[in-house]
VMD Tcl script that draws the C-alpha trace (Angstrom):
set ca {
  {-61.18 -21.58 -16.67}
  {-63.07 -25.09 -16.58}
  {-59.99 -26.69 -16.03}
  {-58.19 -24.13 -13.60}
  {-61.65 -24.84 -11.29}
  {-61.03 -28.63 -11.76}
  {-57.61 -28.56 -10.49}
  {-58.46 -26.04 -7.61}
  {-59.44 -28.75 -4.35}
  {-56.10 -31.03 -5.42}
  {-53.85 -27.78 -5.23}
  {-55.43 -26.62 -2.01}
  {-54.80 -29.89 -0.86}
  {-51.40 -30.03 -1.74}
  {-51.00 -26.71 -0.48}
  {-48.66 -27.66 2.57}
  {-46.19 -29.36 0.06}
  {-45.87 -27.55 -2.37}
  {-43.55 -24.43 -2.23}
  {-45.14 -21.59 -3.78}
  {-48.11 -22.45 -1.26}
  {-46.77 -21.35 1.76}
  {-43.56 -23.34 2.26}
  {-41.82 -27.06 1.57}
  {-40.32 -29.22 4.55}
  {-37.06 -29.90 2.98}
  {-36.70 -33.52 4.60}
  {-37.48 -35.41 7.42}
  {-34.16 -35.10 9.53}
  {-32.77 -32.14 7.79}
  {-34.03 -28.43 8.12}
  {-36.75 -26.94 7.05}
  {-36.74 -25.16 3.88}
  {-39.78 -22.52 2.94}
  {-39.64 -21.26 -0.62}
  {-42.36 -18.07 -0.86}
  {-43.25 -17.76 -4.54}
  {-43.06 -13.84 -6.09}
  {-44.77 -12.67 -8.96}
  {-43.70 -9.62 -10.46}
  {-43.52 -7.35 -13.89}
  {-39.91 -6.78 -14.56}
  {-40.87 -3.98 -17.50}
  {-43.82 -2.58 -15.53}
  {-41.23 0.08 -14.18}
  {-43.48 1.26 -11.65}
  {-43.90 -1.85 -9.22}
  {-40.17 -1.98 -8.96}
  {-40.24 -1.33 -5.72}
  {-41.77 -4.91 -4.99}
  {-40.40 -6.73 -8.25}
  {-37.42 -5.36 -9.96}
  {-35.69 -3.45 -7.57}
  {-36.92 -5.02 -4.67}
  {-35.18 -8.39 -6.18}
  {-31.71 -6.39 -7.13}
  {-31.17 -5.40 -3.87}
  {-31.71 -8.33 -2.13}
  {-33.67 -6.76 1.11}
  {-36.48 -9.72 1.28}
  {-33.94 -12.12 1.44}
  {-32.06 -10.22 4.30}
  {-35.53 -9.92 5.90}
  {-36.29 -13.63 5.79}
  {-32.49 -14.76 6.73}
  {-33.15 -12.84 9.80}
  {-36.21 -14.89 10.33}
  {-35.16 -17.83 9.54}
  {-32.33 -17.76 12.33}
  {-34.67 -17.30 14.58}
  {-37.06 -19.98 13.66}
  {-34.66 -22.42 12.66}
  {-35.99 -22.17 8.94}
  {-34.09 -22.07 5.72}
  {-36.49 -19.46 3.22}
  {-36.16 -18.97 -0.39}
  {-37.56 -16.40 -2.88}
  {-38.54 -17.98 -6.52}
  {-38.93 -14.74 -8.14}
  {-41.19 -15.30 -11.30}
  {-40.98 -12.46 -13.96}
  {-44.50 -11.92 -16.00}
  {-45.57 -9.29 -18.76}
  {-48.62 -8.52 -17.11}
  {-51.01 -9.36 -14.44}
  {-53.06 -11.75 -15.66}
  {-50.78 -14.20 -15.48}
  {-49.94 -13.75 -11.88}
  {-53.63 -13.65 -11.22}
  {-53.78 -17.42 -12.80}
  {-50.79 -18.84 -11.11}
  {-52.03 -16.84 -7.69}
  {-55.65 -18.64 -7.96}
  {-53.90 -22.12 -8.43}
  {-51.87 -21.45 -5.00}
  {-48.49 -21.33 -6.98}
  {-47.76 -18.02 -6.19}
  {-48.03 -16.12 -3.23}
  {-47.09 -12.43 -3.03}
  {-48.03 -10.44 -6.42}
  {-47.69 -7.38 -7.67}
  {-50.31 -5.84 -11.04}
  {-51.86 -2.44 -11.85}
  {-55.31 -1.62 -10.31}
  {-57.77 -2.80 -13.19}
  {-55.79 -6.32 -12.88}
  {-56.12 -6.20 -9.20}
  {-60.05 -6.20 -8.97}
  {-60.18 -8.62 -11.42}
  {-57.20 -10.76 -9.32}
  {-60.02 -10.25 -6.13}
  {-62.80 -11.54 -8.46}
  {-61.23 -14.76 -9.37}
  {-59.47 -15.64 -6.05}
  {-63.11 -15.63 -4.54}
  {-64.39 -17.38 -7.12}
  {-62.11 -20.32 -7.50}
  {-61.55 -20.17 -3.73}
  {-58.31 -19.07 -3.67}
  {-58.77 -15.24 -2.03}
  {-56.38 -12.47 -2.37}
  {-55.74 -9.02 -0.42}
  {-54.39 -5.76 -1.52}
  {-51.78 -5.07 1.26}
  {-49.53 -2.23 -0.24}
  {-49.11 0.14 -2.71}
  {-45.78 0.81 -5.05}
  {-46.34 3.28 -7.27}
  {-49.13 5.59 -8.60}
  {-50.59 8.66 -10.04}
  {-53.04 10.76 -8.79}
  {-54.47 12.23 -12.27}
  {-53.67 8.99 -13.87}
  {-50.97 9.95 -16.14}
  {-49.27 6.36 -16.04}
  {-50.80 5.80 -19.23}
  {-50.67 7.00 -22.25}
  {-52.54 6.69 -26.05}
  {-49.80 7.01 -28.27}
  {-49.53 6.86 -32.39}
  {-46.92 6.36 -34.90}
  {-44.65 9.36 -35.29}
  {-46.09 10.45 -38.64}
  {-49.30 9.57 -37.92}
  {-51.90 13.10 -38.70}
  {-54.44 12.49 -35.82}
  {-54.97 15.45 -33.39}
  {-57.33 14.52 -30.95}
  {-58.66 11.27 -29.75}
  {-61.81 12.16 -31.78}
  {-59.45 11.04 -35.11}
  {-59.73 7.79 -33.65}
  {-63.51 6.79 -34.92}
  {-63.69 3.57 -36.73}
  {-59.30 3.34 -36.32}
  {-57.86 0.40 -34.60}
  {-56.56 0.54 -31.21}
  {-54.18 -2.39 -29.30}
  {-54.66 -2.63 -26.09}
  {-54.68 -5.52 -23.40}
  {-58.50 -5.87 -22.04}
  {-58.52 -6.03 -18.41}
  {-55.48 -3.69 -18.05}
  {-55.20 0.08 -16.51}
  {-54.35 1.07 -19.60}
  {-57.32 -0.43 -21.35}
  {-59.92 1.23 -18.55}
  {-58.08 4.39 -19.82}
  {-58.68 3.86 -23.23}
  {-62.66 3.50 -22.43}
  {-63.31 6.20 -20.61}
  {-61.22 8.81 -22.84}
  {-63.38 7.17 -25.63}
  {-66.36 7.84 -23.74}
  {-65.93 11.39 -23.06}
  {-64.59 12.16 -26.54}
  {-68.22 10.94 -27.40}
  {-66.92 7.41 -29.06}
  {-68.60 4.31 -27.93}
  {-65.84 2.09 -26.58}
  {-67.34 -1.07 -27.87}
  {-68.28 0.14 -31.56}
  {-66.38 3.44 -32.11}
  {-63.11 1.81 -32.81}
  {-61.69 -1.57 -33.55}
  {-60.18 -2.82 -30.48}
  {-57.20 -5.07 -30.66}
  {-56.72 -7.23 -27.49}
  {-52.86 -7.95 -27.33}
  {-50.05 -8.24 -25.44}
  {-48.20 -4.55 -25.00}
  {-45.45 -6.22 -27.04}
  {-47.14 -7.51 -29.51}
  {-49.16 -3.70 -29.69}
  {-46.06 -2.09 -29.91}
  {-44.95 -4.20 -33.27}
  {-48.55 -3.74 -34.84}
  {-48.32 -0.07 -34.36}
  {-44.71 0.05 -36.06}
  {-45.91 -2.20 -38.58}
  {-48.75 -0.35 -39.44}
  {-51.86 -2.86 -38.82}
  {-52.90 -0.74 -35.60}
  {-53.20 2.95 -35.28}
  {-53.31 3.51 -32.02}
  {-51.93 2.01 -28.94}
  {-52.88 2.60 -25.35}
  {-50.65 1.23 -22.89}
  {-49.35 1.33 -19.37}
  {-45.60 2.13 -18.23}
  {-43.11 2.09 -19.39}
  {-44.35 1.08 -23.11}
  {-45.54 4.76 -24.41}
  {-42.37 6.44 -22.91}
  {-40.10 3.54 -24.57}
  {-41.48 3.78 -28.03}
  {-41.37 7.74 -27.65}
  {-38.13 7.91 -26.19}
  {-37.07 5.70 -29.49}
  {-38.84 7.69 -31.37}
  {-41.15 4.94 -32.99}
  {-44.17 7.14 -31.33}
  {-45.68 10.26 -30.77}
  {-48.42 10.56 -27.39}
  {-51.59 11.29 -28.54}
  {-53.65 11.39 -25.58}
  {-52.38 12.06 -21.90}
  {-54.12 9.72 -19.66}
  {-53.85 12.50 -16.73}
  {-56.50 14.31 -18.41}
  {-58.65 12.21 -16.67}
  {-57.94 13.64 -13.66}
  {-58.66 9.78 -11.94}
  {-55.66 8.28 -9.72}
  {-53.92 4.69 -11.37}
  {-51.85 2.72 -9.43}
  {-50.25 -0.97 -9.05}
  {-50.33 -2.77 -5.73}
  {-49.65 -5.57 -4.11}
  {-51.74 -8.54 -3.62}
  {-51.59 -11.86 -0.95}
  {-53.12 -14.98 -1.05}
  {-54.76 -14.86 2.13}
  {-53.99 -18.25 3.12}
  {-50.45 -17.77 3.28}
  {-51.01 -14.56 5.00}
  {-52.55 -16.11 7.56}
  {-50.02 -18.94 7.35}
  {-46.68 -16.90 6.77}
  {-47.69 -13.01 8.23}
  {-44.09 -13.08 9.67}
  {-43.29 -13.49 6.12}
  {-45.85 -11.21 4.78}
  {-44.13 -8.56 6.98}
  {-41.26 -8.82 6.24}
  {-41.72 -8.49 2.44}
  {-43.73 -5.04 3.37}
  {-40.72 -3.99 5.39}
  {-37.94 -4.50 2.30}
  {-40.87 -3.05 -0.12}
  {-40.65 0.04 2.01}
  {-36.76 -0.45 2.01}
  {-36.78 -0.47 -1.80}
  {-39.38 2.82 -1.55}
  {-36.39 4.21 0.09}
  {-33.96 3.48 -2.19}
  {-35.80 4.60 -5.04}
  {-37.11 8.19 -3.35}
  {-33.12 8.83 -2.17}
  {-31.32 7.31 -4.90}
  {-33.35 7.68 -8.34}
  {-30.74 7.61 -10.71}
  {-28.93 4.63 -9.06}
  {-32.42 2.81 -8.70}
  {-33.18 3.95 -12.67}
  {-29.93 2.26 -13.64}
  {-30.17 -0.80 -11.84}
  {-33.83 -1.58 -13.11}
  {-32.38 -0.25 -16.48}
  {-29.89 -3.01 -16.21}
  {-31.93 -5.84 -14.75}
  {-34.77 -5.04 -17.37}
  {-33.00 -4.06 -20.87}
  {-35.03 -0.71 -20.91}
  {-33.08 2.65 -21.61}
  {-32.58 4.13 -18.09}
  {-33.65 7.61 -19.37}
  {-37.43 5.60 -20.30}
  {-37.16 4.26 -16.13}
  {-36.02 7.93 -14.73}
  {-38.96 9.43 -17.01}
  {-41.71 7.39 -14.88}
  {-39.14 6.88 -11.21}
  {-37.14 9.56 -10.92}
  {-37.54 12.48 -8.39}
  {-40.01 14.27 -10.84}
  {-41.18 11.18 -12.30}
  {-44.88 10.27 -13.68}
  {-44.81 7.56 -10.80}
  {-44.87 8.87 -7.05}
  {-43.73 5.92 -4.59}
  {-45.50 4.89 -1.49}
  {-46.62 1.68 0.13}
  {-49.89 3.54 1.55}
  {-53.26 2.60 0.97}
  {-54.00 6.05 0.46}
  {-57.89 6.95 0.74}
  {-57.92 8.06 -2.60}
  {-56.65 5.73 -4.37}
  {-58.95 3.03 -2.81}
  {-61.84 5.33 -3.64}
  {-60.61 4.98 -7.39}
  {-60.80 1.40 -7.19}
  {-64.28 1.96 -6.24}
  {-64.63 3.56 -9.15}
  {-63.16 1.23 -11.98}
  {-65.45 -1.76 -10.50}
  {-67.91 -0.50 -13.06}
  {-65.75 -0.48 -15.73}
  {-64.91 -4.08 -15.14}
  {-68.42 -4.82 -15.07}
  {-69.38 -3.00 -18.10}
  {-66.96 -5.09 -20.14}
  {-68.30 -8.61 -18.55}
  {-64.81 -9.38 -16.95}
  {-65.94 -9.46 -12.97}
  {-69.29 -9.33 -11.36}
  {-69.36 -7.36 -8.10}
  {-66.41 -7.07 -6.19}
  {-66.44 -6.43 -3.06}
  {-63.50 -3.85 -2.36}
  {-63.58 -3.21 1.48}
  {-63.44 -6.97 1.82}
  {-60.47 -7.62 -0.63}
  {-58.50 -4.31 1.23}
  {-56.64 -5.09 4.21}
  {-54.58 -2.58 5.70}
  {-53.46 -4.62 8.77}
  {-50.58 -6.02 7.69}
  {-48.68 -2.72 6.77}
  {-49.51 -0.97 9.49}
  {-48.23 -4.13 11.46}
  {-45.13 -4.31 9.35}
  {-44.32 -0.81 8.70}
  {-46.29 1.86 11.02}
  {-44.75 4.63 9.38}
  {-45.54 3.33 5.52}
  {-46.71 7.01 3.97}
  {-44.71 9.31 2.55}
  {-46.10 13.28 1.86}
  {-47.87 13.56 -1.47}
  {-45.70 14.89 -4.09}
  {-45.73 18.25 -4.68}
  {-45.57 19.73 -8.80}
  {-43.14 18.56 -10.70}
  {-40.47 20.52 -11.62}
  {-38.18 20.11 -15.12}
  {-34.94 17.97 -15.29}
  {-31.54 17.65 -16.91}
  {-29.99 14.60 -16.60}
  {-26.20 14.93 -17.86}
  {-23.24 12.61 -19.04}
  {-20.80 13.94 -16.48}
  {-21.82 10.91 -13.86}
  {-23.60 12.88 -11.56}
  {-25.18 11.27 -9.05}
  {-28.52 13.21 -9.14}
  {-30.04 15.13 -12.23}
  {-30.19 19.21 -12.35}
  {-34.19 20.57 -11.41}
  {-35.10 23.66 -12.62}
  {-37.97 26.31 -11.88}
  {-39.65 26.92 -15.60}
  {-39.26 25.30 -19.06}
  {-37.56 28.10 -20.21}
  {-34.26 27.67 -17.58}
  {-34.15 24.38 -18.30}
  {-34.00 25.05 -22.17}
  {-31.50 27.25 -20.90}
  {-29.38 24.76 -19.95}
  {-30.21 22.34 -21.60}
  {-28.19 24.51 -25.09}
  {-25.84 25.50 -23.00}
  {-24.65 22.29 -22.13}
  {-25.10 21.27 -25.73}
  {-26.53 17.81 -26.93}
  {-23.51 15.66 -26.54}
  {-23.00 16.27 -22.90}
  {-27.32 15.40 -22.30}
  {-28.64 12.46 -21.07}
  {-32.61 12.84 -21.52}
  {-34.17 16.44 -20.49}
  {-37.72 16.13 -19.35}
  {-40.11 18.45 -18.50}
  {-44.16 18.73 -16.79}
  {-47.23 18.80 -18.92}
  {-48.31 22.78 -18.03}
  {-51.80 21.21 -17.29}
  {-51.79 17.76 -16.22}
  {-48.67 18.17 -14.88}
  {-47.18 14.71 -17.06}
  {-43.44 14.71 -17.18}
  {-42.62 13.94 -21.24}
  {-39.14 14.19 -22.87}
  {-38.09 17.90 -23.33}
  {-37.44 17.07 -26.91}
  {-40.55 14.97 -27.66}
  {-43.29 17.48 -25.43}
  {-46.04 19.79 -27.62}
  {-44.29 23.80 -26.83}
  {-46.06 26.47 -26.65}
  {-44.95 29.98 -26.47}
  {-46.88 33.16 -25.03}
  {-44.87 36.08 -25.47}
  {-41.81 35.54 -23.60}
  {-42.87 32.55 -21.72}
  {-42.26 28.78 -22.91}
  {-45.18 25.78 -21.63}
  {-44.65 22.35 -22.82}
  {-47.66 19.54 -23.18}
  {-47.62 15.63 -23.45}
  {-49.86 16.06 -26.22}
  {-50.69 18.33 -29.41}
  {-54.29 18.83 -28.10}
  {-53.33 19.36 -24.88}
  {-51.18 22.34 -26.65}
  {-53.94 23.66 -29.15}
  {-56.34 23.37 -26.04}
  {-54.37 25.96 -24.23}
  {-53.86 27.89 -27.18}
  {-57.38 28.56 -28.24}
  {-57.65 29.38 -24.68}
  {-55.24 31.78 -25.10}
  {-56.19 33.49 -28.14}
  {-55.65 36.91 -26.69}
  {-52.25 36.49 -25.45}
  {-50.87 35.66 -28.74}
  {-49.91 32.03 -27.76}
  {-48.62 29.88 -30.61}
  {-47.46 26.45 -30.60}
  {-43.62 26.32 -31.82}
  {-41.08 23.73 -32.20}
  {-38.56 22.05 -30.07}
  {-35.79 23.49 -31.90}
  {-37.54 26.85 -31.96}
  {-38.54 27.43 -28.82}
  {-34.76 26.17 -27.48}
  {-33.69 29.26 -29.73}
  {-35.97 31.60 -27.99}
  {-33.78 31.40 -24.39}
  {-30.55 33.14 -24.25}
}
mol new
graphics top color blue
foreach p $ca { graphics top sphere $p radius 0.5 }
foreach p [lrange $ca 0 end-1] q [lrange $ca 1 end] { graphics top cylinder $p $q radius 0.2 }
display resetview
């Protein structure tokens, strides 16, 4: 930090040359070249829309070619691919990169330390989010005995401090009745890094954001434990500006809002092709992407700065503060809806309504199969038999968390079939249910009970 603060006044003074600071005069008597600087999170499935995705398809660039024919300038994107959003955050306060794109828990902190080291940012957009906060996810090895979150007393937990996932892991703590700071044994690593020491055995818990818990399920090297949409609080991932190159470069600025919501597009229309191609630019299975993208996905898509998400924001300031990693932050100040309601009037979409179960098939279709219950997409689901099946996925009966058909928690009550992300999300409904005769069943078992 000492030495990022050193180094601050030179970059801001080489700011004009350098060309992740706004733009870089190619030479004297040729043209003008202006490279804008991107940072993004290739695996963090659910900012594809101004990383992944966004960079597949190619609409900034279009965006800026048009530009630069009119203003006789030659632009360039230098795309720079992180694992999470602290990174970014540095680079973004050292005036190397320009547009960025990180969850909301990374975000305040990204306001904090762009005031501080005089390098300010702004949250301009949104790309994708969840209104209970079901984007992520405590999840445990796949033999692993816990129930409830409770199990987790005195265990040891990876996460990465700072991130969504890790404000989710302190508040579920604190209303399971755990102190966050002494109730467990927190391990502060890189999702990567978490995912090995829970396969290896030297952490039992890991709480992480998309797509990490849906990966190691989908493989199934985990089992979700708790369902971070039982929380009932919205997460999301934005994206953030320096604000001296928006006020240097809002042409640019505007026109990267105007391929995000392009990209939005794509993705909303076009979910299994978008779920392929970030499948193929990323290395992730494209059932993991469609599980948080698709049409019934845990992510909903939408450039907005939707009221209640900002309120939310609000809300995890204290968080931040609680665990000494930003003071105040001033979050009407670091908001600025301007320049996507310059850009892109018509940026919101309707919010999504319940979703509904899935089939995805082998055959090549170009869109999966939606269903009305559990039980008629069981239905098809044997029907069609396991060769011919993609990845079957189905909402949490409560939270409303789509979770691999295969993987969920079933319950059935009499005739009737209900599927949860986790098994205390199932028990909880069954104790509730006492009188109806509601049991919790297998996968296999509650497939046999549809004809």
């Amino acid at each position: 930090m000492r030495r990022t603060r050193a180094l601050a006044p030179a970059l801001l003074l080489l700011a004009p040359l350098a060309g992740g600071c706004g733009g870089s005069a190619s030479g004297a008597d040729g043209p003008r070249t202006v490279t804008v600087t991107v940072g993004y999170q290739s695996k963090t499935i659910n900012t594809v829309t101004a990383g992944t995705l966004l960079r597949s398809l190619g609409y900034f660039e279009q965006e800026l070619a048009g530009r630069g024919r009119q203003d006789g300038v030659t632009y360039k994107v230098d795309w720079q691919d992180y694992a999470t959003g602290a990174p970014i955050t540095a680079q973004m306060t050292a005036g190397k990169i320009d547009i960025g794109s990180m969850g909301d828990f990374p975000l305040l902190i990204n306001a904090a330390r762009g005031k501080e080291l005089g390098q300010p940012t702004r949250l301009v957009s949104v790309t994708g989010y969840n209104l209970r906060g079901g984007l992520n996810t405590i999840v445990t090895a796949p033999g692993a005995t816990y129930g409830s979150l409770a199990d987790l007393r005195g265990r040891k937990v990876s996460t990465s401090v700072g991130s969504a996932a890790d404000g989710t892991l302190v508040r579920a703590l604190q209303r399971a009745g755990i102190d966050p700071a002494t109730g467990i044994q927190k391990l502060n690593q890189q999702p990567s890094v978490g995912a090995s020491a829970l396969q290896a055995g030297s952490a039992d818990a890991l709480s992480q954001f998309v797509a990490w818990p849906g990966q190691l399920a989908y493989e199934g090297k985990a089992k979700a434990l708790y369902d971070g949409a039982e929380l009932n609080l919205p997460t999301f991932h934005g994206v953030t500006v320096r604000q001296k190159f928006a006020a240097q470069r809002a042409g640019v600025l505007d026109d990267f809002l105007r391929a995000q919501r392009k990209a939005t597009e794509y993705l909303r229309t076009q979910p299994v092709a978008a779920a392929e191609s970030v499948a193929k630019e990323t290395g992730l299975p494209a059932e993991v992407v469609y599980l948080y993208n698709g049409a019934n996905g845990i992510a909903t898509f939408d450039p907005a700065l939707r009221p209640e998400l900002l309120a939310a924001l609000m809300e995890d300031v204290p968080v931040l503060k609680d665990a000494k990693l930003v003071g105040d932050v001033d979050v009407d100040a670091f908001v600025d809806p301007a320049p996507l309601k310059r850009a892109v009037p018509e940026a919101g979409y309707p919010v999504a309504g319940p979703a509904r179960p899935e089939l995805w098939l082998k055959s090549g279709e170009p869109a999966t199969r939606t269903f009305d219950t559990p039980a008629a997409l069981l239905k098809a689901l044997k029907s069609a038999g396991p060769a011919a099946v993609r990845a079957a996925y189905v909402p949490d009966a409560v939270t409303g968390t789509t979770w691999f058909a295969d993987k969920a928690v079933w319950v059935a009550e009499g005739a009737e079939l209900r599927a949860f992300v986790t098994p205390a999300g199932a028990k909880s409904y069954v104790d509730g249910h006492a009188g109806s005769g509601a049991r919790i069943v297998g996968f296999a078992e509650a497939e046999g009970m549809v004809s």
